[in-house]
Backbone of each chain as ProteinMPNN parsed JSONL, in Angstrom:
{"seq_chain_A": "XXXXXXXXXXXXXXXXXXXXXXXXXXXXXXXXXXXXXXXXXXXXXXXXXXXXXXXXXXXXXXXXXXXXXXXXXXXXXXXXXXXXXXXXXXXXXXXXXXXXXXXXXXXXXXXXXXXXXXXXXXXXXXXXXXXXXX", "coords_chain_A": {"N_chain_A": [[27.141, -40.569, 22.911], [27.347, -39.156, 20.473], [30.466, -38.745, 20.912], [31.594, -40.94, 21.068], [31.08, -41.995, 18.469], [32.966, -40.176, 17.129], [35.619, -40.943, 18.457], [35.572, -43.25, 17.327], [36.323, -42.865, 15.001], [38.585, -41.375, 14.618], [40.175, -43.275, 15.387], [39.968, -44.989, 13.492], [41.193, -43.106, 11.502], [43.691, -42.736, 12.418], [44.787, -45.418, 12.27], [44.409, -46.361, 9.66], [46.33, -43.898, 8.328], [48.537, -45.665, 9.718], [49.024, -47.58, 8.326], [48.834, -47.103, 5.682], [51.398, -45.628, 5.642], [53.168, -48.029, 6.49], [52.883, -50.011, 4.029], [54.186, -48.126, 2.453], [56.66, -47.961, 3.08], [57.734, -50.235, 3.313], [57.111, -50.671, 0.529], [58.965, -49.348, -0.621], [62.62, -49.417, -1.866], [64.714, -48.291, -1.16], [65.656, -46.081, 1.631], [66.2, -42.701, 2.739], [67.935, -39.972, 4.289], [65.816, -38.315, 3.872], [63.538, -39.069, 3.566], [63.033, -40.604, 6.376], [62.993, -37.975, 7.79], [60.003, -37.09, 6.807], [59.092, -39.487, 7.801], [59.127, -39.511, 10.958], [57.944, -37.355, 11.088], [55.533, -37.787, 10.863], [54.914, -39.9, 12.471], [55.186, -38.96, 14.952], [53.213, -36.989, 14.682], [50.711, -38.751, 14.351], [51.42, -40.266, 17.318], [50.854, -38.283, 19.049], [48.196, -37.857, 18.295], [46.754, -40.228, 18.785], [47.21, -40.346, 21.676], [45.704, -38.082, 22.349], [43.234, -39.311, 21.795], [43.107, -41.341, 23.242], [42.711, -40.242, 25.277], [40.047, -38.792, 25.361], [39.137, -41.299, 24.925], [38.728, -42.411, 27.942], [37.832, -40.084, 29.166], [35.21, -40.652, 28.428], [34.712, -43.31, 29.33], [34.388, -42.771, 31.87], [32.841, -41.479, 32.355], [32.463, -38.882, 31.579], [32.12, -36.031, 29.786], [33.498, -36.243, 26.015], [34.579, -34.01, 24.958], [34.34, -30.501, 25.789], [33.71, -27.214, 26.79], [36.157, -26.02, 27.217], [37.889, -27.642, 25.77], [36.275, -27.57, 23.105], [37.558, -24.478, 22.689], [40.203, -24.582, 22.989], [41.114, -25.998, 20.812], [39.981, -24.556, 18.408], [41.697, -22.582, 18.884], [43.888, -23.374, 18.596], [43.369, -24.358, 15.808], [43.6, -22.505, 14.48], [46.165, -21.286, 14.564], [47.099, -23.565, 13.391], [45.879, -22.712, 10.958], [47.159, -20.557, 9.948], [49.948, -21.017, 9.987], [49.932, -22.796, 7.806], [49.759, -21.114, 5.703], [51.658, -19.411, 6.099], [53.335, -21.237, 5.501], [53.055, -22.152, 3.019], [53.837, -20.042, 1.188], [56.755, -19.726, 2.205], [58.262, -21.911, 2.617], [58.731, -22.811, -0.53], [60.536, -20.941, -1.082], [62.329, -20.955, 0.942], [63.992, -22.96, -0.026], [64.258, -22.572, -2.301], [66.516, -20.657, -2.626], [68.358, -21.434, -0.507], [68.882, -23.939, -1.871], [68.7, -24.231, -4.356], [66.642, -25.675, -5.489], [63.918, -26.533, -6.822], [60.655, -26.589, -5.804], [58.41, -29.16, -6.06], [54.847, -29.406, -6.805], [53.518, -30.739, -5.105], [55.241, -31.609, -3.096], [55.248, -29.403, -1.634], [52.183, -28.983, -1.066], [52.317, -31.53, 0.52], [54.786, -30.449, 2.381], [52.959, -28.069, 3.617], [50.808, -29.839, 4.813], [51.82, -30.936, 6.592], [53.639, -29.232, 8.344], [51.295, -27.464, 9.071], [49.686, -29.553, 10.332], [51.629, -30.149, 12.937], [51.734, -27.632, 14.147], [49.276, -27.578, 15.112], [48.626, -29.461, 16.622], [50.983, -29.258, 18.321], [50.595, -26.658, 19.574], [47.862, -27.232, 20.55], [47.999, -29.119, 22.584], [50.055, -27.817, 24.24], [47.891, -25.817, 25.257], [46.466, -27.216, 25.635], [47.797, -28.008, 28.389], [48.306, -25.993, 29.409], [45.982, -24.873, 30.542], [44.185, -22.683, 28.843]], "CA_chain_A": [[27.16, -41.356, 21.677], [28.299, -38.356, 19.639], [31.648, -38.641, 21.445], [32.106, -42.311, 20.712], [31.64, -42.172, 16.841], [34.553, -39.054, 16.8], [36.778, -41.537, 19.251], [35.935, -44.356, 16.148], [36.575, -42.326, 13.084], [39.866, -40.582, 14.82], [41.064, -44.592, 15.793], [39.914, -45.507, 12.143], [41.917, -42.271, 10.604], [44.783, -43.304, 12.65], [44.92, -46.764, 11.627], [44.624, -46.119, 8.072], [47.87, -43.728, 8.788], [49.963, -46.699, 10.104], [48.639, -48.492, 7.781], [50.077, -45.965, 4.452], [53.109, -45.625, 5.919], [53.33, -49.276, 6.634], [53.051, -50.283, 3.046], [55.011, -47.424, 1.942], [58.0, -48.265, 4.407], [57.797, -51.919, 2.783], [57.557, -50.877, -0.764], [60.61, -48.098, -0.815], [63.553, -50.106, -1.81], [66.189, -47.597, 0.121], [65.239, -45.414, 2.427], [67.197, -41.777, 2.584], [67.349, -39.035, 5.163], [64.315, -36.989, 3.95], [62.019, -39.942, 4.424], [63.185, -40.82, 8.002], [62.238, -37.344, 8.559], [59.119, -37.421, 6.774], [58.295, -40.342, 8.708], [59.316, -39.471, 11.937], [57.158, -36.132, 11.515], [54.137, -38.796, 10.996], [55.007, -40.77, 13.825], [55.205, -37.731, 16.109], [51.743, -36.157, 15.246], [50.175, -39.976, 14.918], [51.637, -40.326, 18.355], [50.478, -37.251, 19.858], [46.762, -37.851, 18.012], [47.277, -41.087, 19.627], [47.28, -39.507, 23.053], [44.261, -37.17, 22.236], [41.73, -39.641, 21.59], [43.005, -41.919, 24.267], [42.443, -39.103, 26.521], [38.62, -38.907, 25.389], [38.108, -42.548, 25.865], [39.06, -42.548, 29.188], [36.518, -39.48, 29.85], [33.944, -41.229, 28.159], [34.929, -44.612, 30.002], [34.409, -42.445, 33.38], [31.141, -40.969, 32.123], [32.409, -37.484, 31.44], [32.295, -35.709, 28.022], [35.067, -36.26, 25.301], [34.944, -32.351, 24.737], [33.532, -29.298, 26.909], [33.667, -25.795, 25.874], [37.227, -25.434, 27.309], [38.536, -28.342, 24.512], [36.234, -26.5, 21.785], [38.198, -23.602, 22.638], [41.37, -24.909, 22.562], [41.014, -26.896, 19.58], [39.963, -23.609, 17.629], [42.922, -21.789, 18.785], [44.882, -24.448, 17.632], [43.588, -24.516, 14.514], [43.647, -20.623, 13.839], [47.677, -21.059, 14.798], [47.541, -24.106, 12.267], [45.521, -22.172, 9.539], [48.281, -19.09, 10.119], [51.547, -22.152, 10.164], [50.111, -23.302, 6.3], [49.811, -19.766, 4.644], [53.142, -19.025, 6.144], [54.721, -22.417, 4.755], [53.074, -22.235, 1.379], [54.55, -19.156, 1.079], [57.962, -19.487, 2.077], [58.13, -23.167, 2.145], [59.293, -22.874, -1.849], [61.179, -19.419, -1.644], [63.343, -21.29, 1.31], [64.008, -24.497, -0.499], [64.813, -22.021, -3.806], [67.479, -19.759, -2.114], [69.509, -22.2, 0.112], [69.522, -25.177, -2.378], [68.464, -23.849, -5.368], [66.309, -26.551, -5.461], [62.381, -25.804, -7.003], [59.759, -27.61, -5.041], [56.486, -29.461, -7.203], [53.338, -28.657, -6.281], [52.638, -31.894, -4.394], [56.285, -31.292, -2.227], [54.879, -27.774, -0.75], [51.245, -29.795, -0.569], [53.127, -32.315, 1.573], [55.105, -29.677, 3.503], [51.934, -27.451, 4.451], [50.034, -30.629, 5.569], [53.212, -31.734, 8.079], [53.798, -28.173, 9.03], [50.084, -27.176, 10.198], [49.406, -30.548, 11.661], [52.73, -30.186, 13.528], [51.46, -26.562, 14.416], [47.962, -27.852, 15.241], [49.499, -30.884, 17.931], [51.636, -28.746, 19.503], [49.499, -25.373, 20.073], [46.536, -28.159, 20.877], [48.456, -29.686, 23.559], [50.208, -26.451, 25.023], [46.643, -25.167, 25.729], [45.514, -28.28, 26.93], [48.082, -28.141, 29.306], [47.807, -24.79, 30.162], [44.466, -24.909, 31.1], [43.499, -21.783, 28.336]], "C_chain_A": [[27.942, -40.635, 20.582], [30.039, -38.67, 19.963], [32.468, -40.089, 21.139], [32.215, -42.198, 19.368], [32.836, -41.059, 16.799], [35.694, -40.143, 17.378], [37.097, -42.503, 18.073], [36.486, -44.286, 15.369], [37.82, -42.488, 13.427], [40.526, -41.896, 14.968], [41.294, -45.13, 14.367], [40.983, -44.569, 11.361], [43.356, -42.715, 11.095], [45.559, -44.18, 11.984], [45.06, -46.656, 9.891], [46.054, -44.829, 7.57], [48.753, -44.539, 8.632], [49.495, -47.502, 8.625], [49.19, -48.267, 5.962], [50.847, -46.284, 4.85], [53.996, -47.033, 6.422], [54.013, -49.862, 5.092], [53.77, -49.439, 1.896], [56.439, -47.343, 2.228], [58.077, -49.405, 3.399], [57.872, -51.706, 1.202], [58.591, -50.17, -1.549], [62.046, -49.151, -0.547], [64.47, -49.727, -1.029], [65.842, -46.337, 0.813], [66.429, -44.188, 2.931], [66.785, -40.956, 4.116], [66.074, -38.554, 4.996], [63.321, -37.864, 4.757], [62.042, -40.511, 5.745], [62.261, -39.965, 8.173], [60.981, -36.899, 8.252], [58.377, -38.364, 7.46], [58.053, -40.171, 10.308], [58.39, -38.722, 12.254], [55.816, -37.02, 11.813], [53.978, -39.672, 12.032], [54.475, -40.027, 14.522], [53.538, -37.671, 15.912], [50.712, -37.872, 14.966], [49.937, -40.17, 16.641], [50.249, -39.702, 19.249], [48.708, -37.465, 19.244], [46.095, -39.047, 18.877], [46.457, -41.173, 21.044], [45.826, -38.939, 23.056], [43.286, -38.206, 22.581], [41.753, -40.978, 22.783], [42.203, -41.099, 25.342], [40.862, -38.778, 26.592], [38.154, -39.936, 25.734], [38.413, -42.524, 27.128], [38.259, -41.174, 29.875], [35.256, -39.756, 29.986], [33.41, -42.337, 28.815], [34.24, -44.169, 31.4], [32.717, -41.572, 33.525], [30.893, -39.519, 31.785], [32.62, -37.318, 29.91], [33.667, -36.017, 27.57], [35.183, -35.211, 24.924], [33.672, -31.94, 25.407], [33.951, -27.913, 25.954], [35.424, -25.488, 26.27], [37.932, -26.177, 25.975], [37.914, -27.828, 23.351], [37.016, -25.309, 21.641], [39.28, -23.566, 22.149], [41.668, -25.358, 20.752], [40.781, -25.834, 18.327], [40.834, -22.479, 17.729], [43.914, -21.849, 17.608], [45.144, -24.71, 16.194], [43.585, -22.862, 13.679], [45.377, -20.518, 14.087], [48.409, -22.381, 13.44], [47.236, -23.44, 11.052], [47.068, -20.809, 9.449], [49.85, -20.009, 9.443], [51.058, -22.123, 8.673], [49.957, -22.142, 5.293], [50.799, -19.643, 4.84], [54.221, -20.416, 5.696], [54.764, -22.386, 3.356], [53.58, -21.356, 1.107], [56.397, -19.123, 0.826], [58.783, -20.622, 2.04], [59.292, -23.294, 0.394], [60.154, -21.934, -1.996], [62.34, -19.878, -0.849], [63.735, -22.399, 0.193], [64.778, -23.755, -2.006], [66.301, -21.022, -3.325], [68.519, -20.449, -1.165], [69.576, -22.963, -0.79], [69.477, -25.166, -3.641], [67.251, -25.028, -5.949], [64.778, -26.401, -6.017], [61.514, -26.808, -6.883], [58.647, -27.826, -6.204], [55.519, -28.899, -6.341], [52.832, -29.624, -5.236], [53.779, -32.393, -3.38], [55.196, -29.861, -1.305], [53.487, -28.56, -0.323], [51.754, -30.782, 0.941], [53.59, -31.433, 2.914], [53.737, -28.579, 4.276], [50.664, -28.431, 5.043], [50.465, -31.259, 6.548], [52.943, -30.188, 8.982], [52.649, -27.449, 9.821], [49.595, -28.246, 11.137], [50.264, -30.494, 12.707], [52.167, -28.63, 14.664], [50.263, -27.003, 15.398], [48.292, -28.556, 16.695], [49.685, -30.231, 18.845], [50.844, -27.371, 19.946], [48.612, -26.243, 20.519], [47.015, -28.603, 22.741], [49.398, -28.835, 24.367], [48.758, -25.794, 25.72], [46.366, -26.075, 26.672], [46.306, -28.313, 28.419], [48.481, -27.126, 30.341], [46.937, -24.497, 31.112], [43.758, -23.736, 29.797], [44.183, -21.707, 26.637]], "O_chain_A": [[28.857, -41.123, 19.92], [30.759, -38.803, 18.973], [33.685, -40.231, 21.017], [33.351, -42.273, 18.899], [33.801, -41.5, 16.175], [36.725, -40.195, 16.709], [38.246, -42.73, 17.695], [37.152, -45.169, 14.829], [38.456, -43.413, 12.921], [41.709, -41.786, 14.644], [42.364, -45.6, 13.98], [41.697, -45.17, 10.558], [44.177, -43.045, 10.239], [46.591, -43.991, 11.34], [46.028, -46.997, 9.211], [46.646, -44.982, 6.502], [49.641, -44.476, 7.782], [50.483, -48.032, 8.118], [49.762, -49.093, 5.251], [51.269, -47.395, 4.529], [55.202, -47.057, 6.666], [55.207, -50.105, 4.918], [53.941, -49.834, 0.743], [57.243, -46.668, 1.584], [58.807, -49.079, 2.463], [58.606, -52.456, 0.559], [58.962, -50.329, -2.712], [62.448, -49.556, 0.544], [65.066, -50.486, -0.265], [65.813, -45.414, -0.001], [67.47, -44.589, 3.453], [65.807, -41.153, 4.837], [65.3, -38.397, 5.94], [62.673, -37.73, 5.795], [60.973, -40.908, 6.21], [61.114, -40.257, 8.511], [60.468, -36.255, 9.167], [57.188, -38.191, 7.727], [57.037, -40.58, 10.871], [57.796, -38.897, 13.318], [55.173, -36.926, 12.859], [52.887, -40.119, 12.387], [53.304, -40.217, 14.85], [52.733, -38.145, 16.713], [49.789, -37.887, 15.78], [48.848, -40.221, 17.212], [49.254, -40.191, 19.785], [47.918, -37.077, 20.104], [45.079, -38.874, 19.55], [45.46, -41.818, 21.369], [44.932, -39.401, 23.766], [42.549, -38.057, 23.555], [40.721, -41.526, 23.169], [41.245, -41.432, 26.039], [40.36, -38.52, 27.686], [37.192, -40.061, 26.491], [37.492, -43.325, 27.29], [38.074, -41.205, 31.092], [34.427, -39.494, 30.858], [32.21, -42.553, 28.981], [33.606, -45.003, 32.046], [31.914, -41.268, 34.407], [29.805, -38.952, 31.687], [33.088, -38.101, 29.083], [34.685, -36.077, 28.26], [36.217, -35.175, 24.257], [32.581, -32.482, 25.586], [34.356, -27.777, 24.8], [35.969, -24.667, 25.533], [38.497, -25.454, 25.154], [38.684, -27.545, 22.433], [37.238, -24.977, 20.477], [39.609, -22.876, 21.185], [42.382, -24.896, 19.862], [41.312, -26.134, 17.258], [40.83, -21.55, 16.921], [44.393, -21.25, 16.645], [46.141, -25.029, 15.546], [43.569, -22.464, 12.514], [45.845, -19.451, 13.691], [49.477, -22.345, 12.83], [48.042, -23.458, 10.121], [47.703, -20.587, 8.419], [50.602, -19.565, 8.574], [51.77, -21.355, 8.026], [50.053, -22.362, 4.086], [51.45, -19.697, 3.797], [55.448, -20.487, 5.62], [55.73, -22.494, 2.601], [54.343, -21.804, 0.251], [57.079, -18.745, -0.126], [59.905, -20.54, 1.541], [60.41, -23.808, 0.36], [60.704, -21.924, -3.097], [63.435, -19.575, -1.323], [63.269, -21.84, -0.8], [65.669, -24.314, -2.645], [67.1, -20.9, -4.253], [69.616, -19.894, -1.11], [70.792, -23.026, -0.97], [70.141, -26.009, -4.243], [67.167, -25.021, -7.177], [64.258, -25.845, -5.05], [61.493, -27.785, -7.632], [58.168, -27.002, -6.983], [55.547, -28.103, -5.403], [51.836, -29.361, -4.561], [53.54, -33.437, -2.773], [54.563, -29.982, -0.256], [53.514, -28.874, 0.867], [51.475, -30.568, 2.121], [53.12, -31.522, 4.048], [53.721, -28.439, 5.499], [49.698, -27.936, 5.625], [49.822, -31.996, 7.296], [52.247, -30.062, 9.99], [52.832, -26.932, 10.923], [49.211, -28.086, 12.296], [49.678, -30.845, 13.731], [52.274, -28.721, 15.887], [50.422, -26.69, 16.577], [48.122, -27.963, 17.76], [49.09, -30.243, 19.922], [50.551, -27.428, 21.14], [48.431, -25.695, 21.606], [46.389, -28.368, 23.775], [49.524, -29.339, 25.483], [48.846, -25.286, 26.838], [46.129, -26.006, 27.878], [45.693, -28.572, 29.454], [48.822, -27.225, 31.52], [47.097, -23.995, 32.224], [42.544, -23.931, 29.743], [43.729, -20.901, 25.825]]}, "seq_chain_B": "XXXXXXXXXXXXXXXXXXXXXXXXXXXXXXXXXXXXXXXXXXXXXXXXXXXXXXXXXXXXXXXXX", "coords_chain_B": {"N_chain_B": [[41.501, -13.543, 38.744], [39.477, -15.243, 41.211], [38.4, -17.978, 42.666], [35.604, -19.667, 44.273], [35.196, -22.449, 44.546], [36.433, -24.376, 45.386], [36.068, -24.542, 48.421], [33.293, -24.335, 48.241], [33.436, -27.25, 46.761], [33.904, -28.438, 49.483], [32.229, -27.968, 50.768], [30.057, -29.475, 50.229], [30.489, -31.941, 49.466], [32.052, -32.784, 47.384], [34.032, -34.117, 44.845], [36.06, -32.826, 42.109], [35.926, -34.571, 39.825], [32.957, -35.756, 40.345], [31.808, -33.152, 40.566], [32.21, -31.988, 37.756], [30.949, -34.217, 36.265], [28.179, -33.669, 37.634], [27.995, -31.581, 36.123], [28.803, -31.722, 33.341], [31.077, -31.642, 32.068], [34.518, -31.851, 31.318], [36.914, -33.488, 33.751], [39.749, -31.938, 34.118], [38.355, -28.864, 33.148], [37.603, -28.304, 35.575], [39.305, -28.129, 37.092], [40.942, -25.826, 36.156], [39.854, -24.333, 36.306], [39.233, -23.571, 38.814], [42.041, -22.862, 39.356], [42.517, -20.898, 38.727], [43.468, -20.778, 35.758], [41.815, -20.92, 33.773], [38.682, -18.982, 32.045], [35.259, -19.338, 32.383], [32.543, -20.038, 30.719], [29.135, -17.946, 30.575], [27.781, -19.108, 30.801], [28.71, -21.849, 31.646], [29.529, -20.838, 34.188], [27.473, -20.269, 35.659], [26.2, -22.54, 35.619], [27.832, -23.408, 37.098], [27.76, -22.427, 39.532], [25.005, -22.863, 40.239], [25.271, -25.289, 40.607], [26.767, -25.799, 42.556], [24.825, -24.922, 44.685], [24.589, -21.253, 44.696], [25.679, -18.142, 44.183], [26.797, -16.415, 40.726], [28.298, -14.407, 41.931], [28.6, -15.127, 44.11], [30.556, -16.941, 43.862], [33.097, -16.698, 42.293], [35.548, -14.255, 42.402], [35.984, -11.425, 41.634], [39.46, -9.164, 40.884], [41.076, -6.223, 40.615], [43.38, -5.26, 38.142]], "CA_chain_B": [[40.281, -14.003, 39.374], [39.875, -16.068, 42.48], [36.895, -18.956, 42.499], [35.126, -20.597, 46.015], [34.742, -23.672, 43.753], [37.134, -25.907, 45.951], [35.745, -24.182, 49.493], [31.825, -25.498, 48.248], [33.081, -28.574, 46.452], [34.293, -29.459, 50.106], [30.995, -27.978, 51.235], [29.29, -29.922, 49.577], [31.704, -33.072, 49.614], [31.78, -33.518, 45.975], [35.304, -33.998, 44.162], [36.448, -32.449, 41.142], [35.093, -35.494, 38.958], [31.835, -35.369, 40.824], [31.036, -31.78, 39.85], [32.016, -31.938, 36.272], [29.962, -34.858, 36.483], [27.195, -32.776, 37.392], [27.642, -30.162, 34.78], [28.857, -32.128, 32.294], [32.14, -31.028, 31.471], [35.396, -32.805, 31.823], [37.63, -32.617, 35.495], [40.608, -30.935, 33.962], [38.035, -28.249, 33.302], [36.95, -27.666, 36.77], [40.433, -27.918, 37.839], [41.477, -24.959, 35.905], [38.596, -23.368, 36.599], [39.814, -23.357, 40.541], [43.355, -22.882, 39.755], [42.199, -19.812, 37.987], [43.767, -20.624, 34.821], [40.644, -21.167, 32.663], [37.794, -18.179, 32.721], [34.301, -20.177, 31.995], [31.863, -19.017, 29.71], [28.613, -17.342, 31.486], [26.521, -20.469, 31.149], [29.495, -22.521, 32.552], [29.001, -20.112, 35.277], [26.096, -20.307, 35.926], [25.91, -23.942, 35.873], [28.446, -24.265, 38.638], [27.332, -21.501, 40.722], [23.778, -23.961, 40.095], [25.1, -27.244, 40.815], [26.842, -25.573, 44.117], [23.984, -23.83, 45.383], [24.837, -20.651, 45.339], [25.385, -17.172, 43.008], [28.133, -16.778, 40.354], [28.696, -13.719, 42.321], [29.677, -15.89, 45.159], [31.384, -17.73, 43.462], [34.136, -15.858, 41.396], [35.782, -13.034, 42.959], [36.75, -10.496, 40.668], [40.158, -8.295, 41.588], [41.303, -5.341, 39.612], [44.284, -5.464, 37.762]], "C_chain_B": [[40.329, -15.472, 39.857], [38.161, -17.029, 42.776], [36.591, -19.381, 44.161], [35.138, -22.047, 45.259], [35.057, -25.017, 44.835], [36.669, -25.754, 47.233], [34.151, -25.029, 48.879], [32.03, -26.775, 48.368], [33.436, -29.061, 48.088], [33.276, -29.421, 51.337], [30.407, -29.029, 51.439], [29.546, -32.012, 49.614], [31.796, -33.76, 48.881], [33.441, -33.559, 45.375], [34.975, -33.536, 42.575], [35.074, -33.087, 39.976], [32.985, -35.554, 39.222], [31.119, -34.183, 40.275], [31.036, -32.074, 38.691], [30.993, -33.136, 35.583], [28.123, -34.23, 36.026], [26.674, -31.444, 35.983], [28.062, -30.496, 33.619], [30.043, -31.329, 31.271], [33.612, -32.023, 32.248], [36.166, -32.165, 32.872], [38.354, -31.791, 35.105], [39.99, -29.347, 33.806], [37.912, -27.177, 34.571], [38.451, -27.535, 37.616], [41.383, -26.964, 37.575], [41.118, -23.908, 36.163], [39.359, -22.864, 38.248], [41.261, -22.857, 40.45], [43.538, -21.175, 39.107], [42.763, -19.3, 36.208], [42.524, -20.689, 33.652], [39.213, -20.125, 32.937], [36.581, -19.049, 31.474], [33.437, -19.485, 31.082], [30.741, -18.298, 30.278], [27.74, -18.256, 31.576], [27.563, -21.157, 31.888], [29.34, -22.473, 33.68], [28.524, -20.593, 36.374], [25.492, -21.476, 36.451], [26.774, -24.305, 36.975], [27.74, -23.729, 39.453], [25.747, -22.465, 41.157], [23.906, -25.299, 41.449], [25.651, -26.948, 42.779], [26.033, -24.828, 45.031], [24.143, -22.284, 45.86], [25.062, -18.952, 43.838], [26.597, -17.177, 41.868], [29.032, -15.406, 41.097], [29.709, -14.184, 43.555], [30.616, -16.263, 45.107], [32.754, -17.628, 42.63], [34.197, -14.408, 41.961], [36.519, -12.399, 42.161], [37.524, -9.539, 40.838], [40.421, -7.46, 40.174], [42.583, -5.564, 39.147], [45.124, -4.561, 37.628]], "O_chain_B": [[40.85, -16.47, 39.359], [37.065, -16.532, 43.036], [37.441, -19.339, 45.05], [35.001, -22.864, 46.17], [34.441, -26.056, 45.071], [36.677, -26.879, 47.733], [33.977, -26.226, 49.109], [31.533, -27.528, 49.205], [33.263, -30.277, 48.165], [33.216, -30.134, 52.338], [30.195, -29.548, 52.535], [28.765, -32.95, 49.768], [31.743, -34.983, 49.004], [34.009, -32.541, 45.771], [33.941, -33.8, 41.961], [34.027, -32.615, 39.532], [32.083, -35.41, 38.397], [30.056, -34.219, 39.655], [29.963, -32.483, 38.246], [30.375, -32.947, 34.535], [27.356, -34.248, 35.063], [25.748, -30.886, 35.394], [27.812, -29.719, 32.697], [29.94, -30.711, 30.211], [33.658, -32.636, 33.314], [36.259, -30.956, 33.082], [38.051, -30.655, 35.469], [40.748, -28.453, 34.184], [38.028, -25.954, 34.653], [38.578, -26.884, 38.653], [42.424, -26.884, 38.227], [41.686, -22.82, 36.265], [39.911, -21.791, 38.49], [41.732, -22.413, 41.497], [44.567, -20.499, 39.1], [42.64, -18.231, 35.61], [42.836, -20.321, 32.52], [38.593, -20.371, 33.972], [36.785, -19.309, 30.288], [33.695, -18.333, 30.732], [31.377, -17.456, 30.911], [26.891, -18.213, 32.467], [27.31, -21.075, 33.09], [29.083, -23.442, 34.394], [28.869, -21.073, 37.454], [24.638, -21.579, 37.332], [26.579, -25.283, 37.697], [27.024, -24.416, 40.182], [25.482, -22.679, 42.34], [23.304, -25.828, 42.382], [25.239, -27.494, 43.802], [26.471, -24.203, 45.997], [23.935, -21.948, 47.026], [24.515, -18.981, 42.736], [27.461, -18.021, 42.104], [30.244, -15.313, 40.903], [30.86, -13.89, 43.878], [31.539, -16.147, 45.914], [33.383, -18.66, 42.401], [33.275, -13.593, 42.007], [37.68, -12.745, 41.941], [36.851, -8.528, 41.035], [40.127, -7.817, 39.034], [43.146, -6.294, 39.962], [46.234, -4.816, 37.161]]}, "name": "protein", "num_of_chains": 2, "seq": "XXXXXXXXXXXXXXXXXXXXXXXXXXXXXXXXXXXXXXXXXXXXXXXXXXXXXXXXXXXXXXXXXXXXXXXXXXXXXXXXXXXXXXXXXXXXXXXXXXXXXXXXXXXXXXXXXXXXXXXXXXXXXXXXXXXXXXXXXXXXXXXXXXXXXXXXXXXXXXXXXXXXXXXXXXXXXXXXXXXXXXXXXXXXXXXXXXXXXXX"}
């Protein structure tokens, strides 16, 4: 039962995802490089979250857990390689961005970039393990 | 380190899904577990060595490195 409300929320957090970037797609009169690749990054780890929680219903469907101690494991790797990815973006995040373009990031640009860059971190370390096995 | 896991389960004549089943952990688990990529925790263990009748001594062969 535990395993079903996490599969709900994570379908509900999803959805409310597409669902931003839906009405943000639709109310941006012209659409530039950055925000492609802002969007694209959101696609990607959507995608790949996507994937995840499919991958629980279909354990849960079969009668087996949607996490074991090997996916707690993983999953706290993952996020000790994401917590590591957003100290090292907030950091240098603004110091690159000031030295190639001269360019000086807001506070809610670097926000943005260390919430792409550890989820991005998070995904892919998550799903390297998983397919590791460790 | 080298498991009997897949020599019981065929003891036994349980598949993958079957065991984790039993112990309540998902297959990819038990299939890393055998392939020796994944080392279990000591209840994990414990609980296979359980569900296959048998010790975890049996059951995990430990080489030196």
């Amino acid at each position: 039962m535990k395993g079903k409300k996490e599969i709900i929320v994570a379908t509900v957090v999803v959805a409310m995802v597409l669902f931003t970037l839906f009405f943000y797609l639709t109310g941006t009169s012209e659409i530039n490089f950055d925000q492609i690749l802002l969007v694209s990054i959101v696609l990607v780890l959507v995608g790949l979250a996507m994937y995840v929680i499919w991958d629980k219903i279909r354990n849960v469907q079969k009668g087996l857990p949607g996490k074991d101690e090997r996916t707690i494991s993983i999953s706290n790797k993952a996020g000790y390689y994401a917590f590591i990815a957003a100290i090292w973006s907030a950091v240098f995040a603004p110091l690159f961005f000031d030295v190639s373009s001269g360019y000086e990031l807001k506070g809610g640009d670097v926000t943005a970039i260390v919430v792409l860059v550890s989820g991005f971190v998070f995904v892919v370390s998550y799903l390297y393990f998983y397919w590791k096995g460790k | 380190m080298k498991t009997r896991i897949k020599e019981l389960r065929a003891r036994y004549d349980l598949t993958q899904e079957d065991l984790a089943k039993k112990i309540g952990v998902r297959r990819e688990t038990i299939l890393f577990i055998e392939k020796g990529n994944y080392n279990p925790s000591l209840k994990l263990a414990h609980d296979i060595a359980k569900a296959l009748q048998t010790t975890i001594d049996e059951l995990f062969i430990f080489e030196d490195e």
